[in-house]
C-alpha positions as CSV (number, residue, x, y, z in Angstrom):
1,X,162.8,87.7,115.4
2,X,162.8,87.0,118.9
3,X,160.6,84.4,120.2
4,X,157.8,85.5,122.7
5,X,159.2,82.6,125.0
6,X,162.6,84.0,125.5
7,X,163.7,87.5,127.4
8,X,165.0,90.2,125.8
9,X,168.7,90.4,126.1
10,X,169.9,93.5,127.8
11,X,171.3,96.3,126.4
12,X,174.6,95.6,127.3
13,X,174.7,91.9,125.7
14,X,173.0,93.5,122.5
15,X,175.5,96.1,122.0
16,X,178.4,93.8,123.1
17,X,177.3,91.4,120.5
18,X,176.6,93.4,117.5
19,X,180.4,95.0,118.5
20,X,181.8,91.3,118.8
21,X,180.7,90.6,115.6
22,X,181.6,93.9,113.2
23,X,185.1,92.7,115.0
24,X,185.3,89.6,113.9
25,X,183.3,89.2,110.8
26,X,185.4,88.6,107.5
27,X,182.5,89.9,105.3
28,X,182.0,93.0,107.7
29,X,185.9,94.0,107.9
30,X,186.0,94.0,104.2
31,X,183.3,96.9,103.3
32,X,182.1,100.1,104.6
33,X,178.4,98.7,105.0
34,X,177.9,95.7,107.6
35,X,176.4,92.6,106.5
36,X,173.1,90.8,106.9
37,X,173.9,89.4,110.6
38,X,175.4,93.1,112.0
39,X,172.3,94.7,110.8
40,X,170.0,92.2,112.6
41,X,172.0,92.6,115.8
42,X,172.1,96.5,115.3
43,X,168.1,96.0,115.0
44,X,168.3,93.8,118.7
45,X,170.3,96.7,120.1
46,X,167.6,98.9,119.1
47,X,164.6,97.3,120.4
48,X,166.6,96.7,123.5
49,X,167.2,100.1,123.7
50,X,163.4,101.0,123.3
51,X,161.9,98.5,125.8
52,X,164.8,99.8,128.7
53,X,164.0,103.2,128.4
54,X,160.7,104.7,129.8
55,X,157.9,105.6,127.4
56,X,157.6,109.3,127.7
57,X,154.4,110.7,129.2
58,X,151.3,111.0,126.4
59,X,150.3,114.5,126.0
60,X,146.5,114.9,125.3
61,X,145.4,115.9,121.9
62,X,143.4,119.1,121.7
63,X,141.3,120.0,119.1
C-alpha cells in the first residue's frame, strides 16, 4: 500500500519494476502464474497508470 507521504512512482519505474522482477524471480520463472510480489507491482503499474491518464469528462445523468 503506498503510503500517503510518498509520490507515486511513474509509470515507467512501475512497469520497469514489475518487468525486472518476472525476469529475475526464481518463483515467477518457474510457473505460468506470477507470484505474490509480481502481482503487487502489476497492481502499482495499474494505479499508476490510472492517476497519469486524464479522468474522462462526466456525462450528466438524465432521467
Amino acid at each position: 500500500m503506498q503510503s500517503p507521504h510518498q509520490p507515486a512512482p511513474s509509470v515507467d519505474q512501475a512497469r520497469e519494476d514489475y518487468d525486472e522482477h518476472r525476469r529475475y524471480c526464481r518463483q515467477c520463472a518457474l510457473g505460468p502464474s506470477p507470484c505474490a510480489a509480481a502481482k503487487h507491482l502489476r497492481r502499482v503499474y495499474n494505479n499508476a497508470m490510472r492517476t497519469a491518464r486524464p479522468s474522462a469528462p462526466r456525462r450528466p445523468v438524465t432521467r
